[in-house]
N, CA, C and O atoms as a GROMACS GRO file, in nm:
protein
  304
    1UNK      N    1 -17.223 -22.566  -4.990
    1UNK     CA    2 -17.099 -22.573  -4.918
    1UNK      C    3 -16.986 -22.529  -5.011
    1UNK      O    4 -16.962 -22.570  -5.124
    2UNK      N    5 -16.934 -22.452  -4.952
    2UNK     CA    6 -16.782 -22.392  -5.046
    2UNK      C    7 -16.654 -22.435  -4.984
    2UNK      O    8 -16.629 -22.445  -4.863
    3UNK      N    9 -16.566 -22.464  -5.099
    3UNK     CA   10 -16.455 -22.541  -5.052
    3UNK      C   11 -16.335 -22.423  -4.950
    3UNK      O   12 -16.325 -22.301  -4.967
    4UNK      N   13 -16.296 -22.468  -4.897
    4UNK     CA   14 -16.198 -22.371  -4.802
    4UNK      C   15 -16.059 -22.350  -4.913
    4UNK      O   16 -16.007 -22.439  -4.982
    5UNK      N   17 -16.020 -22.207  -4.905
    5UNK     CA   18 -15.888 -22.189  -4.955
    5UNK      C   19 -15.799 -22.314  -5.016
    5UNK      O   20 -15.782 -22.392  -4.922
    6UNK      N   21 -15.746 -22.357  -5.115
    6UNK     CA   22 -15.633 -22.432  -5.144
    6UNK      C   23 -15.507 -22.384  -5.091
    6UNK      O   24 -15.462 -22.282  -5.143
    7UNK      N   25 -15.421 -22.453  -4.967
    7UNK     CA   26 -15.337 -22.436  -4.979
    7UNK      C   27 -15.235 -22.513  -5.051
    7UNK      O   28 -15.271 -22.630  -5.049
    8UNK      N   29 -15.083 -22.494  -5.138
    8UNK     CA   30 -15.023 -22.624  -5.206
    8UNK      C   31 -14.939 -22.639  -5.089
    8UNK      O   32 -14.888 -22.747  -5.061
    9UNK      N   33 -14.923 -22.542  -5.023
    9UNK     CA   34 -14.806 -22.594  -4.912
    9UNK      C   35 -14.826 -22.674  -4.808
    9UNK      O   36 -14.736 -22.708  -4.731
   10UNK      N   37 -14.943 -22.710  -4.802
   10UNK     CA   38 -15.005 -22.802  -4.692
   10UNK      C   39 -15.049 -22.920  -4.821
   10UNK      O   40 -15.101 -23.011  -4.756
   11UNK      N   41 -15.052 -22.952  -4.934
   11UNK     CA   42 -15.084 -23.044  -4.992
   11UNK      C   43 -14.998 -23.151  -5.028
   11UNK      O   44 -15.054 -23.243  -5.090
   12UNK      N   45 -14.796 -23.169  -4.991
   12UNK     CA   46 -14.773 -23.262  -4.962
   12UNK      C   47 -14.735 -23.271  -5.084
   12UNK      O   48 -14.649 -23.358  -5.096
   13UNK      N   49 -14.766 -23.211  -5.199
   13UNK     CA   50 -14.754 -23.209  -5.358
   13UNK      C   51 -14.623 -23.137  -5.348
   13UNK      O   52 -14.613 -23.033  -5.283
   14UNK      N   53 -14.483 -23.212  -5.439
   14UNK     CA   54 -14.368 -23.132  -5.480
   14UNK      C   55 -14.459 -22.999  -5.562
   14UNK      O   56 -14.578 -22.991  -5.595
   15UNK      N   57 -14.330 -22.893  -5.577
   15UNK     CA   58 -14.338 -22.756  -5.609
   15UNK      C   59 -14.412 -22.805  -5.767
   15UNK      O   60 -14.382 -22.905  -5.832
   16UNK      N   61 -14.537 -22.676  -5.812
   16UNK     CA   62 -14.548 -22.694  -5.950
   16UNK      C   63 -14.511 -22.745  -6.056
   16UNK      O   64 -14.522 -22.857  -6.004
   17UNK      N   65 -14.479 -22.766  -6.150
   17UNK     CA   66 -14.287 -22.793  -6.248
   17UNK      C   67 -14.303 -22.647  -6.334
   17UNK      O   68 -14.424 -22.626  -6.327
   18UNK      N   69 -14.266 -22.580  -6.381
   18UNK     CA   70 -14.237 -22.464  -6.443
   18UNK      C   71 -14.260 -22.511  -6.565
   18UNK      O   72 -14.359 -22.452  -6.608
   19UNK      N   73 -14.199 -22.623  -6.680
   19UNK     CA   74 -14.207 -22.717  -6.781
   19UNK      C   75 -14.345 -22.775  -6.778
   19UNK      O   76 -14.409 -22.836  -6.693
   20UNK      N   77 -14.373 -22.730  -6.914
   20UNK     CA   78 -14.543 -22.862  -6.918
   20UNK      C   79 -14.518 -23.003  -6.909
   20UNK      O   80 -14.425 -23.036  -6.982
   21UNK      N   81 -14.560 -23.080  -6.857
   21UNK     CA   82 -14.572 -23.187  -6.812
   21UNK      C   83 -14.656 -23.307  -6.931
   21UNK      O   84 -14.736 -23.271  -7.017
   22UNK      N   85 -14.620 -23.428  -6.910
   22UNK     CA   86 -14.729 -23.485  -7.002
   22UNK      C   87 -14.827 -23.599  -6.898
   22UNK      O   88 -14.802 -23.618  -6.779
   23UNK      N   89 -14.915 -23.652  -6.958
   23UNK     CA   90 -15.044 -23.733  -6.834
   23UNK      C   91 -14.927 -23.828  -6.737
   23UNK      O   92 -14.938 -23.826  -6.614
   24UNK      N   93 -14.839 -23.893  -6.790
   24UNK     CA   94 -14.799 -24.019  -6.722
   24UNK      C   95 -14.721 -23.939  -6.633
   24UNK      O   96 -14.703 -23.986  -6.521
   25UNK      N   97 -14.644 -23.771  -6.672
   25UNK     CA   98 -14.603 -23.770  -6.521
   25UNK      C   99 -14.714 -23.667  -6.421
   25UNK      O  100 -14.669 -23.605  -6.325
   26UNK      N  101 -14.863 -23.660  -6.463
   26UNK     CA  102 -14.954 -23.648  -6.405
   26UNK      C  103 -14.990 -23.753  -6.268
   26UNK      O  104 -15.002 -23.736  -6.147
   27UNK      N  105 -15.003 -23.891  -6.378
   27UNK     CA  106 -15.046 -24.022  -6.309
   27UNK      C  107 -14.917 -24.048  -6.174
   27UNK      O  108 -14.938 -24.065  -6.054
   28UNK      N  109 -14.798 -24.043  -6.239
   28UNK     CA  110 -14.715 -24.032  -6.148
   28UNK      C  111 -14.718 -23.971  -6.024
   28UNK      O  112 -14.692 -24.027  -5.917
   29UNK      N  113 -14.757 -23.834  -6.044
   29UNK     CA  114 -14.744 -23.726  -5.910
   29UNK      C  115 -14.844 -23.734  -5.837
   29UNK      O  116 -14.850 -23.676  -5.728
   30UNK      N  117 -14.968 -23.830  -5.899
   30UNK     CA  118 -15.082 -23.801  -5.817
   30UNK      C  119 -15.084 -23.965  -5.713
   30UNK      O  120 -15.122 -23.968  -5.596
   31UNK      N  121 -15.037 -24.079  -5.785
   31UNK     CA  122 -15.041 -24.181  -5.720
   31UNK      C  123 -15.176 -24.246  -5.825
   31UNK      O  124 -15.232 -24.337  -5.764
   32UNK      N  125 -15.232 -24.224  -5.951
   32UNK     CA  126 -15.370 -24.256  -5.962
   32UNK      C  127 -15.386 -24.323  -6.105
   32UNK      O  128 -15.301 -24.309  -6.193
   33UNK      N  129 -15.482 -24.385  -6.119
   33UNK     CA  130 -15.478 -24.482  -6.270
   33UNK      C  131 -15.504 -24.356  -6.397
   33UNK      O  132 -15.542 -24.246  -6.357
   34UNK      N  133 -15.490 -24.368  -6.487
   34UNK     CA  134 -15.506 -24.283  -6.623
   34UNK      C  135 -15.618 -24.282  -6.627
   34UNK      O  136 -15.673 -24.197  -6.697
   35UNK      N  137 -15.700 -24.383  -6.548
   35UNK     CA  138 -15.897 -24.337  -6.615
   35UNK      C  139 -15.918 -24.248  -6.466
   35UNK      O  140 -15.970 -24.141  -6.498
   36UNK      N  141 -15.900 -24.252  -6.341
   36UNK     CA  142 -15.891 -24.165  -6.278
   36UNK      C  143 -15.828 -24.008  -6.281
   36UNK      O  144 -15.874 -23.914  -6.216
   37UNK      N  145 -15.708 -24.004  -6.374
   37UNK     CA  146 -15.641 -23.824  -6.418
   37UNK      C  147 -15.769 -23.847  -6.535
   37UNK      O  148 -15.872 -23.810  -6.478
   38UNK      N  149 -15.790 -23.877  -6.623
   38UNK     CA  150 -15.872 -23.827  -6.715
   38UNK      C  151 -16.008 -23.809  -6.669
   38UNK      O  152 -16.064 -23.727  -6.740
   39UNK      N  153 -16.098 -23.864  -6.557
   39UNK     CA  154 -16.173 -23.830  -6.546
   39UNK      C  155 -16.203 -23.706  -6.410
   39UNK      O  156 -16.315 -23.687  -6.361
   40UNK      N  157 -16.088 -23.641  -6.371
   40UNK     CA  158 -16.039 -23.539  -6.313
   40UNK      C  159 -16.048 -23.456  -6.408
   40UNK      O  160 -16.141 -23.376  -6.400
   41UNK      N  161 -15.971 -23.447  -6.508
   41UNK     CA  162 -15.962 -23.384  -6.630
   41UNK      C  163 -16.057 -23.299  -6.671
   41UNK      O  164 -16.074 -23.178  -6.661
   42UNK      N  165 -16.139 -23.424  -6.737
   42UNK     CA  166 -16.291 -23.360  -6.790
   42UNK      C  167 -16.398 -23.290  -6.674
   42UNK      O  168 -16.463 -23.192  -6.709
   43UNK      N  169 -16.414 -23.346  -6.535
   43UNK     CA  170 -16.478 -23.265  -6.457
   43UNK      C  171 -16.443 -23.141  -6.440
   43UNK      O  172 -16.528 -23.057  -6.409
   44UNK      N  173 -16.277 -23.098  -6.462
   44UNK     CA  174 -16.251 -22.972  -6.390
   44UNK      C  175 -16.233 -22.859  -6.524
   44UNK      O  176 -16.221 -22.738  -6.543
   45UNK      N  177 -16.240 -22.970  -6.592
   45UNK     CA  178 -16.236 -22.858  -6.751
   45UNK      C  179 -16.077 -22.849  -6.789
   45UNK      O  180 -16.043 -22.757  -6.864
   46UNK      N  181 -15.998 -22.922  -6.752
   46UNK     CA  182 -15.834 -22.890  -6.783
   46UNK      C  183 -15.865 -22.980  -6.931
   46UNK      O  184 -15.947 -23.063  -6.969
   47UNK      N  185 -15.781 -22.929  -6.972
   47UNK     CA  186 -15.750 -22.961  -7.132
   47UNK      C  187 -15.615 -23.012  -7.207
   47UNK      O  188 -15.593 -23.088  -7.301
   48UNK      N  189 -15.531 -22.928  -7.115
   48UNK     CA  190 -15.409 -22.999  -7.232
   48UNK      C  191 -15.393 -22.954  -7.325
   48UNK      O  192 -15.493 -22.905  -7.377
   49UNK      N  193 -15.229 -22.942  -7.421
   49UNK     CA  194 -15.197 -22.932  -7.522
   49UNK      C  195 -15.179 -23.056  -7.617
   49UNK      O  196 -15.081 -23.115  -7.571
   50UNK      N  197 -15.209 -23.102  -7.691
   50UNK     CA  198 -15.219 -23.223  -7.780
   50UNK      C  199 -15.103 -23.222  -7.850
   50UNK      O  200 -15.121 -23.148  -7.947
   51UNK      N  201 -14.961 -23.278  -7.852
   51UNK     CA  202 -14.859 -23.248  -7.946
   51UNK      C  203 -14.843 -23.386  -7.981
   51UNK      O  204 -14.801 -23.466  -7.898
   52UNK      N  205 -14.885 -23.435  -8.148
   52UNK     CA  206 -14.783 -23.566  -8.146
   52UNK      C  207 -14.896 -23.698  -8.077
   52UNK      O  208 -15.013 -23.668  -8.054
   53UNK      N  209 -14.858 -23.802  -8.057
   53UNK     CA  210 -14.952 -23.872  -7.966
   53UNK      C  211 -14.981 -23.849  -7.809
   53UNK      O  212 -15.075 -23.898  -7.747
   54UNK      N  213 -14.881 -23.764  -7.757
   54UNK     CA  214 -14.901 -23.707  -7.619
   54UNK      C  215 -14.979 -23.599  -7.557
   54UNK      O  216 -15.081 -23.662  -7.585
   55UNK      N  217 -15.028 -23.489  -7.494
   55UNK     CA  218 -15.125 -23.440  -7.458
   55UNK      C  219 -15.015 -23.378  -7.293
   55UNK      O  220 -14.986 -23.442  -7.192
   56UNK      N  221 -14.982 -23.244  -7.330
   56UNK     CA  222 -14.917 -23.213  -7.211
   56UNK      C  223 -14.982 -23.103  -7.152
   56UNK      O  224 -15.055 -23.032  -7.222
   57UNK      N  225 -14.960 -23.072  -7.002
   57UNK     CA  226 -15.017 -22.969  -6.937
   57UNK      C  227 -14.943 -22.883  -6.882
   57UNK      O  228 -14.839 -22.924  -6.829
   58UNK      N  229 -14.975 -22.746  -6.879
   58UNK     CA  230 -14.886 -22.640  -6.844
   58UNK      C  231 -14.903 -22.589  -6.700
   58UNK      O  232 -15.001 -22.638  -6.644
   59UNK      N  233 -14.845 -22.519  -6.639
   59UNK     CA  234 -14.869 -22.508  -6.492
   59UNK      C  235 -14.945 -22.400  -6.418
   59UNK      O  236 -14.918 -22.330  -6.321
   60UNK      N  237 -15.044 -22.413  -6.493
   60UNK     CA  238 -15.166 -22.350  -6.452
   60UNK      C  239 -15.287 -22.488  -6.464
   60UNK      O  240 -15.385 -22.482  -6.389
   61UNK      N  241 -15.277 -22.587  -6.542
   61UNK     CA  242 -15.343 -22.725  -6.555
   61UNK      C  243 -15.297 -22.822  -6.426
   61UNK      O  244 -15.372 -22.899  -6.366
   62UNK      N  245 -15.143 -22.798  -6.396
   62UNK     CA  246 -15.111 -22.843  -6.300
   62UNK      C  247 -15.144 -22.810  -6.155
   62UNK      O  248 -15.122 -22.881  -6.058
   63UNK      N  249 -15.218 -22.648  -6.158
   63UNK     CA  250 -15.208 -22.633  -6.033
   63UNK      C  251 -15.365 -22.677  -6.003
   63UNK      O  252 -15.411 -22.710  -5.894
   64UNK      N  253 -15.436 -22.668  -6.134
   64UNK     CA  254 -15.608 -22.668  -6.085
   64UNK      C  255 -15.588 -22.794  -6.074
   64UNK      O  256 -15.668 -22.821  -5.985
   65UNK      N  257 -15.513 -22.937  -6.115
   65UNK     CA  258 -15.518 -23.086  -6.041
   65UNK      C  259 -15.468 -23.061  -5.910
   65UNK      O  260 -15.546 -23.052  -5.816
   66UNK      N  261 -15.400 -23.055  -5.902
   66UNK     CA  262 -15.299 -22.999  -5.735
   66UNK      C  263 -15.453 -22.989  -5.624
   66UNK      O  264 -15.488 -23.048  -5.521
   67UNK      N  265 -15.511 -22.887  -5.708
   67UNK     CA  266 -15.578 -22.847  -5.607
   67UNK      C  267 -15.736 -22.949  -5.609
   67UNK      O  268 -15.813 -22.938  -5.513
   68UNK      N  269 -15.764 -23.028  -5.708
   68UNK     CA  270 -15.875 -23.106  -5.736
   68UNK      C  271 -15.827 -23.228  -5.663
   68UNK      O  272 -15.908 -23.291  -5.596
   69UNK      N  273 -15.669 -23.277  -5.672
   69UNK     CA  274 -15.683 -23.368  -5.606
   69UNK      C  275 -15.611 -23.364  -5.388
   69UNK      O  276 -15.565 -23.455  -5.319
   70UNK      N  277 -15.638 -23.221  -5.358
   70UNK     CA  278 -15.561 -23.191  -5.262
   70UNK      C  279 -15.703 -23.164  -5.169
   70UNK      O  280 -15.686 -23.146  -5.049
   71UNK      N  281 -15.836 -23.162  -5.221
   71UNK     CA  282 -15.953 -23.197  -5.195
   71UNK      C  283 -16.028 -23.326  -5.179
   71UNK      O  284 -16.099 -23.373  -5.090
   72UNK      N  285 -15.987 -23.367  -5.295
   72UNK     CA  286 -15.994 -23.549  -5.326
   72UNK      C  287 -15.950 -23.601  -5.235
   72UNK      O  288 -16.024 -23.692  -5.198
   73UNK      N  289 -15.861 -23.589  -5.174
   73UNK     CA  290 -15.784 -23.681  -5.067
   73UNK      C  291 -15.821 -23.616  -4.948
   73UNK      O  292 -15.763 -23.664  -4.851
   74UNK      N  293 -15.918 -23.499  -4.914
   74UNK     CA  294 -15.951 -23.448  -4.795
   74UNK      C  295 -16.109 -23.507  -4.749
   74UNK      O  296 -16.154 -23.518  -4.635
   75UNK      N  297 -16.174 -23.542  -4.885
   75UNK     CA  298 -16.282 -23.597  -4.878
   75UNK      C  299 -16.436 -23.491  -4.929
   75UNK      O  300 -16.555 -23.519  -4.933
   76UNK      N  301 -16.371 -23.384  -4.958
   76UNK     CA  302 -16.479 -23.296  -5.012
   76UNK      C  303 -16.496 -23.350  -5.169
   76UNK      O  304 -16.580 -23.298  -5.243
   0.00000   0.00000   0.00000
């Protein structure tokens, strides 16, 4: 079974952010606990930049969650 097109405009998700982002305003946008974004994370292969004790994502990391969890919540 193959997943149907991602749309973001039907996903209810504010616009991308242009700015890398760090996990907590991941956890934020998604509604979801930190062991839930991290284990999103590692399934989909997003990685992150490691700066410092934080770990931020750029908006191409943002869009493959967008779209991992715009499935997630569809039930595939």
């Amino acid at each position: 079974m193959s997943l149907p097109p991602y749309d973001p405009d039907a996903s209810g998700l504010p616009p991308v952010p242009i700015s890398e982002v760090t996990a907590r305003d991941l956890i934020d946008r998604y509604g979801i606990s930190k062991q839930t974004l991290y284990t999103r994370i590692s399934s989909i292969g997003v990685s992150g930049t490691k700066r410092g004790k934080q770990v931020w994502f750029d908006d191409s990391d943002v869009y493959r969650l967008d779209a991992a969890h715009y499935f997630l919540t569809r039930g595939y």
